[in-house]
Rosetta silent file (secondary structure, phi, psi, omega in degrees, C-alpha in Angstrom):
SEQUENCE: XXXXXXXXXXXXXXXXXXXXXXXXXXXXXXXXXXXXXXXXXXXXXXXXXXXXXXXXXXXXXXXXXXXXXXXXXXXXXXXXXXXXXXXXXXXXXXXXXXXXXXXXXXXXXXXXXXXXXXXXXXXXXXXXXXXXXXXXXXXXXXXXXXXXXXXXXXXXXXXXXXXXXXXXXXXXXXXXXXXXXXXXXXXXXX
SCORE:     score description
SCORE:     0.000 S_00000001
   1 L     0.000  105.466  167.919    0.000    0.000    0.000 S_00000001
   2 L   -66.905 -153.132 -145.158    1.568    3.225   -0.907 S_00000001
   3 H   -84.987  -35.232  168.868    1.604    6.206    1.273 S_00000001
   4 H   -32.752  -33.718 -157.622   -1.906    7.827   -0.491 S_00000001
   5 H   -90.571  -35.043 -179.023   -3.615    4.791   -0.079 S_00000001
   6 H   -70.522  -39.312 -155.333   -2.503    4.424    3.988 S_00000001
   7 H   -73.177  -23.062 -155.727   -3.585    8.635    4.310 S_00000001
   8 H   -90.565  -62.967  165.661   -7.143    7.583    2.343 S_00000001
   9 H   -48.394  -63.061  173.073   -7.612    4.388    4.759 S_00000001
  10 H   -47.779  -43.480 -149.594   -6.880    6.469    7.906 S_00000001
  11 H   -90.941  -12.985  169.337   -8.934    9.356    7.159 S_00000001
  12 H   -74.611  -36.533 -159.041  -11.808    7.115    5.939 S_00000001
  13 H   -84.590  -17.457  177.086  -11.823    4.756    9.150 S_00000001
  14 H   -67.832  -59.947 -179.886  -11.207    8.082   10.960 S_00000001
  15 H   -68.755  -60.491 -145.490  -14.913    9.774    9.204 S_00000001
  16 H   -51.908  -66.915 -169.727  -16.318    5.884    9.701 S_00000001
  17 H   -62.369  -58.382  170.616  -15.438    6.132   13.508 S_00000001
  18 H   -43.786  -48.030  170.332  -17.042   10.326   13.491 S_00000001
  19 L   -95.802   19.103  162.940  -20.426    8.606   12.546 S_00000001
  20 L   -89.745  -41.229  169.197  -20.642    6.219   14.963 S_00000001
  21 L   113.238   50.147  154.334  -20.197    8.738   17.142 S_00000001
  22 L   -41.755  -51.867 -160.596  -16.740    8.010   18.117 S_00000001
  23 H   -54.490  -53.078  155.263  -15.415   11.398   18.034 S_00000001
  24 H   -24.340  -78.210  154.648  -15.200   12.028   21.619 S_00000001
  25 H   -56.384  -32.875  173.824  -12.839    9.427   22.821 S_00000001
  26 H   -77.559  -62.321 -130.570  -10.423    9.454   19.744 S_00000001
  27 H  -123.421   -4.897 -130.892   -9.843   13.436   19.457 S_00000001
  28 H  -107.930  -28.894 -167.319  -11.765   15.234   23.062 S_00000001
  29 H   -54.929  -39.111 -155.660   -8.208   14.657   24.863 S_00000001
  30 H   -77.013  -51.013 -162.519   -6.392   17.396   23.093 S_00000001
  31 H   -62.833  -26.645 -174.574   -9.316   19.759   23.069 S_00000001
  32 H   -92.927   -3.551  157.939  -10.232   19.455   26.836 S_00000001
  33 H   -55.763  -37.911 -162.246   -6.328   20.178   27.184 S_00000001
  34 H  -116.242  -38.968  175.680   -6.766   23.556   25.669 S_00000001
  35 H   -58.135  -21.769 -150.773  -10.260   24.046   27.687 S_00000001
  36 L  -107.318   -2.249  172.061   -8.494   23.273   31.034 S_00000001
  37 L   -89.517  -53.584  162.782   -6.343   26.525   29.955 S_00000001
  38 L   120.331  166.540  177.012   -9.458   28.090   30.609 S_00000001
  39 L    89.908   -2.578  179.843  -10.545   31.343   28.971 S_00000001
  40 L   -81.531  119.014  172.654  -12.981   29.176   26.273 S_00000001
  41 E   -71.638  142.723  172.485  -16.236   30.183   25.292 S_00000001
  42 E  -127.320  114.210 -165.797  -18.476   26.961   25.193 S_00000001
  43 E  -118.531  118.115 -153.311  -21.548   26.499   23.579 S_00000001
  44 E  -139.524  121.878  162.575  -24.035   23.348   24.126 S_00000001
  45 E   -80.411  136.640  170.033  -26.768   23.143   22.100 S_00000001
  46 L   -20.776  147.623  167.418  -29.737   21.716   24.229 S_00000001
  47 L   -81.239 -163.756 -157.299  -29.783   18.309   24.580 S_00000001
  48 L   -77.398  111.701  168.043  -32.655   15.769   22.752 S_00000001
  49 L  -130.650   73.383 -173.639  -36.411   17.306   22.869 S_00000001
  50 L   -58.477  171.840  151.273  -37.736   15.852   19.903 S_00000001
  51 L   135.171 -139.216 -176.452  -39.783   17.305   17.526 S_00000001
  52 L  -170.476  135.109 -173.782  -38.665   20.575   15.887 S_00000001
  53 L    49.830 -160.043 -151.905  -39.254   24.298   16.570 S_00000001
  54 L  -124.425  157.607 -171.793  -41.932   25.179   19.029 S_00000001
  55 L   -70.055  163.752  157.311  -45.949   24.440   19.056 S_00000001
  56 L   -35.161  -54.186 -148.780  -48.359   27.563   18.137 S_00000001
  57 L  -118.631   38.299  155.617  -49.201   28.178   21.470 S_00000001
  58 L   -71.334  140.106 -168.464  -45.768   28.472   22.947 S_00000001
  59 E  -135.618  142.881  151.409  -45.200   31.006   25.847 S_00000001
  60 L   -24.251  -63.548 -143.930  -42.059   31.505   27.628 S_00000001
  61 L   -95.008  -18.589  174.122  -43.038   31.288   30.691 S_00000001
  62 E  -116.081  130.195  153.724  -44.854   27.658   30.672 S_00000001
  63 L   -37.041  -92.394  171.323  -43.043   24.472   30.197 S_00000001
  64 L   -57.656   21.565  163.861  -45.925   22.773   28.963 S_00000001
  65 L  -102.698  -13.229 -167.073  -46.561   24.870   26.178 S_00000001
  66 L  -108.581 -169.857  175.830  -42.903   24.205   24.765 S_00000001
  67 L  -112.706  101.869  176.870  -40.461   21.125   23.414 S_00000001
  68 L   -86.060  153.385 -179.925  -38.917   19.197   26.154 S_00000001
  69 L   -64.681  128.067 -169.793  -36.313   17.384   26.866 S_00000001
  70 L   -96.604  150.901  169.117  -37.358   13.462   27.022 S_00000001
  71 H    -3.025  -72.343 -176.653  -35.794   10.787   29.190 S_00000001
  72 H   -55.561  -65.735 -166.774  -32.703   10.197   26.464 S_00000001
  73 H   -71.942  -18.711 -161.276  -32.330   14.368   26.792 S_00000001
  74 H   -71.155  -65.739 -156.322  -32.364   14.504   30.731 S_00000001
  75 H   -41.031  -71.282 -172.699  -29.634   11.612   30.680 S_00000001
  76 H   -57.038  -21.458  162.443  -27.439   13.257   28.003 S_00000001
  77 H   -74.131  -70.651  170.826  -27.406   16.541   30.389 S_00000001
  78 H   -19.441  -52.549  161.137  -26.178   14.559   32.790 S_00000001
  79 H   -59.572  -61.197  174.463  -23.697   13.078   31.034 S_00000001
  80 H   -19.227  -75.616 -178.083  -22.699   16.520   29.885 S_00000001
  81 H   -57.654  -22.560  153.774  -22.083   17.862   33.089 S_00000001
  82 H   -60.736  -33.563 -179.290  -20.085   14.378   33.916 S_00000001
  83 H   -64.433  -48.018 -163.953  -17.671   15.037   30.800 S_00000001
  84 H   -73.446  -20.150 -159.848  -16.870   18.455   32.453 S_00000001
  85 H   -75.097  -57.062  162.210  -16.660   17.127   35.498 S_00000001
  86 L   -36.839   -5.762 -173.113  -14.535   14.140   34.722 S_00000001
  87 L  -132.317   -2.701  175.594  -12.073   16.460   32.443 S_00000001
  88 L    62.405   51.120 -179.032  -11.951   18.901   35.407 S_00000001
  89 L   -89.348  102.774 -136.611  -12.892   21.490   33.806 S_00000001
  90 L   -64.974   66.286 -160.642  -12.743   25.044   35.192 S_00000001
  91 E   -98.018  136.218  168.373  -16.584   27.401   34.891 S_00000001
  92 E   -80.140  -56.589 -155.503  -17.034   31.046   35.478 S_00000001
  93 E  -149.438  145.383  174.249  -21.100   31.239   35.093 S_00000001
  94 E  -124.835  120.749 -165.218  -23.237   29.005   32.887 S_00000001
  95 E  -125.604  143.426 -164.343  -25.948   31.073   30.853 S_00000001
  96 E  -140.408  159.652  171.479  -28.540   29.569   29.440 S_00000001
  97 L   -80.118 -162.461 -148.532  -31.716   30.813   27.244 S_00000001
  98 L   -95.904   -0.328 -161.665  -34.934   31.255   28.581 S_00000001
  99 L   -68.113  111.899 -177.614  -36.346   28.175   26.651 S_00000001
 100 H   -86.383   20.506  145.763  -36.756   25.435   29.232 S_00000001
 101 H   -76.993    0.786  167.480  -35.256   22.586   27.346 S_00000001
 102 H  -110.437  -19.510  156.726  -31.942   24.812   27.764 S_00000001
 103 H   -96.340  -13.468  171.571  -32.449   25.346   31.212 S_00000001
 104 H   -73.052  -88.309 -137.384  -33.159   21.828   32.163 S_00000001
 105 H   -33.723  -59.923  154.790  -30.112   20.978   30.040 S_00000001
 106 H   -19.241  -59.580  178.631  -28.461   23.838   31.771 S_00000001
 107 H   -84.157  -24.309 -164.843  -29.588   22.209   35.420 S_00000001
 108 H   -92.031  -38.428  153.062  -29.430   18.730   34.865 S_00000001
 109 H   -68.483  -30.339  173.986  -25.436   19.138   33.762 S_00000001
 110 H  -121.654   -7.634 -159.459  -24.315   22.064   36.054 S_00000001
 111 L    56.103  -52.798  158.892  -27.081   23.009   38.624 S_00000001
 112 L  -106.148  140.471 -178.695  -26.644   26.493   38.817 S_00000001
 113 L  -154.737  169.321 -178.195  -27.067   28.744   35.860 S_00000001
 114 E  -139.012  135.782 -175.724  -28.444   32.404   35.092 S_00000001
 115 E   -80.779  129.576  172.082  -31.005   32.667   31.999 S_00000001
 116 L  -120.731   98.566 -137.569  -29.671   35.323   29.516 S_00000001
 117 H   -72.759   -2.756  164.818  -32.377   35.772   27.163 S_00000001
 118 H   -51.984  -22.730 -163.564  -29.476   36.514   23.889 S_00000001
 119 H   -97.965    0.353 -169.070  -29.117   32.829   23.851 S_00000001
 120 L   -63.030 -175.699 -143.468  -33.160   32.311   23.177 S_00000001
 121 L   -96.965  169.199  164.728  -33.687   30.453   20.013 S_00000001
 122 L  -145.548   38.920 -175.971  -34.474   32.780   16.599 S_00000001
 123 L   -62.092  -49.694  145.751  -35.261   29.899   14.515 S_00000001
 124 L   -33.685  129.655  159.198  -38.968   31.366   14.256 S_00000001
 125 L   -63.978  161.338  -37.625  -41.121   33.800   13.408 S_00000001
 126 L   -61.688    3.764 -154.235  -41.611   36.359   15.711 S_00000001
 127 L   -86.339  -63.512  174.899  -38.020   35.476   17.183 S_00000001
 128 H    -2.639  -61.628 -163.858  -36.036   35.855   13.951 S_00000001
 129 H   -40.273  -29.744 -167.111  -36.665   39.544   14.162 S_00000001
 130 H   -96.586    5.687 -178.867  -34.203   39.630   17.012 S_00000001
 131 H   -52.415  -51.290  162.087  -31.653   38.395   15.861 S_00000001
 132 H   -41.327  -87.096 -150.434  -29.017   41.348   14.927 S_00000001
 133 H   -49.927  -36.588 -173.024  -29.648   42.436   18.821 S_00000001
 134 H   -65.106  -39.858 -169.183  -29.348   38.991   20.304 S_00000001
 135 H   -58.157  -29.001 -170.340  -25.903   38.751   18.203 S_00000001
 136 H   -83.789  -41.111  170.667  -24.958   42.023   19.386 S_00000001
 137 H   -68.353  -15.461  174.586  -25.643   41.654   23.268 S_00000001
 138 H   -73.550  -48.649 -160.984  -23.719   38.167   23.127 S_00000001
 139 H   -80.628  -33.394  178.349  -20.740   39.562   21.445 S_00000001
 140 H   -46.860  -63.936  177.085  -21.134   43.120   23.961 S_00000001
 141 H   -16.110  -82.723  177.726  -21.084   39.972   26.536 S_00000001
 142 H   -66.126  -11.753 -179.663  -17.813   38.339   25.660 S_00000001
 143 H   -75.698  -34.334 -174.342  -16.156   41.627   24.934 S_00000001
 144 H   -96.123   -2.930 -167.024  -16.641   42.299   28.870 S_00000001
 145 L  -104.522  124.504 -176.536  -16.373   38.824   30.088 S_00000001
 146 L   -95.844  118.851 -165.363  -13.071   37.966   31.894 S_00000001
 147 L   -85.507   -1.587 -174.726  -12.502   34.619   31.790 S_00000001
 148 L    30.540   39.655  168.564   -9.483   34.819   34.432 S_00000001
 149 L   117.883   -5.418  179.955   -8.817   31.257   34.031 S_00000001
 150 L  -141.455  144.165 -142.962  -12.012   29.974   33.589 S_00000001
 151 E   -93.865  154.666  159.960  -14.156   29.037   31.189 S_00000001
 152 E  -114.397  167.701 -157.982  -18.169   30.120   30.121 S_00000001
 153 E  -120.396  113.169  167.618  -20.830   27.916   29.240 S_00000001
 154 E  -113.156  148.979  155.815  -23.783   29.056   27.264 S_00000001
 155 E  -108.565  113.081 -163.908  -26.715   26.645   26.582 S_00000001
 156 E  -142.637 -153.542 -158.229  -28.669   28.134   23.761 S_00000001
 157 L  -121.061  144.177  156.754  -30.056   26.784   20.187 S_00000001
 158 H   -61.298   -7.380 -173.112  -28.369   25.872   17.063 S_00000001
 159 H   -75.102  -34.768  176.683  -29.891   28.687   15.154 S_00000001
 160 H   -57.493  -38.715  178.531  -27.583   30.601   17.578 S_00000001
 161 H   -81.632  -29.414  174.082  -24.370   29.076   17.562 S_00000001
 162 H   -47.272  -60.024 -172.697  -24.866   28.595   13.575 S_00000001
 163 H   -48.665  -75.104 -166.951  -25.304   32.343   13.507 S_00000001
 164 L  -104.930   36.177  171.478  -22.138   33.208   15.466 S_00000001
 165 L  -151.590   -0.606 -162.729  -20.043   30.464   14.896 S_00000001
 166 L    32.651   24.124  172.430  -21.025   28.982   11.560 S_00000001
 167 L   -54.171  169.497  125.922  -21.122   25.311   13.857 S_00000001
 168 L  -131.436   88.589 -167.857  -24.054   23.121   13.329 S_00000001
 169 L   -62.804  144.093  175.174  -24.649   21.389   16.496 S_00000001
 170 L  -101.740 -173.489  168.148  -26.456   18.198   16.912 S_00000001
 171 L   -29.811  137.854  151.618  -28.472   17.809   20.273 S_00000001
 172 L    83.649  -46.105 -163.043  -26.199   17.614   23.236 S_00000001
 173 L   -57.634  163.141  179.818  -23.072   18.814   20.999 S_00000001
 174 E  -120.626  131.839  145.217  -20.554   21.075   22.482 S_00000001
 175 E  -110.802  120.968 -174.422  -18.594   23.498   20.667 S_00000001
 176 E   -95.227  117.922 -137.094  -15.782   25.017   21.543 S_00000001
 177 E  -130.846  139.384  150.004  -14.614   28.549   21.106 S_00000001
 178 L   -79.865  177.482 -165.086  -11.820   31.414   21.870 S_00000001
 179 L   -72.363  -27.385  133.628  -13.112   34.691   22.873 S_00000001
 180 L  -123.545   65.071   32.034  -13.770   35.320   19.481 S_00000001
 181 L  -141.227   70.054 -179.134  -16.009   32.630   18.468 S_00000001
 182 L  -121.116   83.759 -179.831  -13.078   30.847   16.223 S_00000001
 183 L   -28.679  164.861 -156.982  -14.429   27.405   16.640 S_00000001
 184 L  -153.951  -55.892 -178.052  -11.704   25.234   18.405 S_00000001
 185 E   162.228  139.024 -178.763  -13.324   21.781   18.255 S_00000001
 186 E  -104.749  141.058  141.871  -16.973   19.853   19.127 S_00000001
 187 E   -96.274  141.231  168.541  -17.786   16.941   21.237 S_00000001
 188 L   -64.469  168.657  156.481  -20.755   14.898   20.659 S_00000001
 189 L  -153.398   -8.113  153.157  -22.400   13.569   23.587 S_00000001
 190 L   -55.246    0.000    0.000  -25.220   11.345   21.634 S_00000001
């Protein structure tokens, strides 16, 4: 086998392994290496609450008007907050939107958190509209945010981190950031 044919085998058995869902345990060492420097913006998309986008008569403010996290999502928040714990990983504040499948993800991996309503989803009509503002108090945010050694956590929506990271998170994914959102690397946690 020449050397093309060895780089072509690796990087296929390499993607092969990424869609098992793999990804974690082969490449997560190096990345929680550079998190444990501290100073990382981190971004967790909610964890699993099937369906997609929100019923008609969703309100803020009620639970049962929205799309929750199911058995399968409660666990993987759990597990989240075990990866950080387990990698020792270093948190200033964990901000989460106001959506409550992002604050139970938000509680069921860290326990304490403060709702910051920039991370709410804008996937949606009427929420779209806000978008330019939400982007702008999240970046006012990190421009003022010290991380002195430690890292923040937001739990928000992919339409958000797509918007200011050009990521596309699956449930549960993590993405990892510098101060200014110059992805770094994701873990899965499905």
């Amino acid at each position: 086998m020449n050397k093309n044919n060895t780089i072509f085998t690796i990087y296929y058995f390499l993607f092969f392994l990424a869609h098992l869902g793999f990804t974690t345990s082969l490449f997560s060492s190096s990345i929680w290496e550079e998190v444990r420097e501290g100073n990382k913006i981190i971004l967790i998309r909610h964890a699993l609450a099937p369906g997609g986008g929100d019923p008609s008569n969703f309100k803020i403010g009620d639970c049962k008007t929205q799309r929750n996290l199911n058995k399968v999502g409660i666990e993987q928040s759990k597990k989240i907050g075990k990866i950080f714990k387990d990698n020792k990983i270093s948190i200033d504040i964990v901000l989460s939107s106001e959506w409550c499948r992002c604050k139970d993800t938000a509680f069921y991996a860290f326990g304490e958190f403060k709702e910051f309503s920039a991370l709410n989803s804008i996937f949606s009509t009427p929420y779209n509209n806000n978008e330019t503002r939400q982007v702008k108090e999240i970046k006012d945010y990190l421009m003022k945010w010290k991380g002195e050694g430690k890292n923040l956590i937001l739990v928000t929506h992919y339409s958000i981190i797509t918007t200011i990271t050009n990521a596309v998170p699956s449930s549960g994914e993590i993405v990892i950031a510098d101060k200014n959102l110059n992805v770094i690397g994701t873990i899965k946690t499905n």
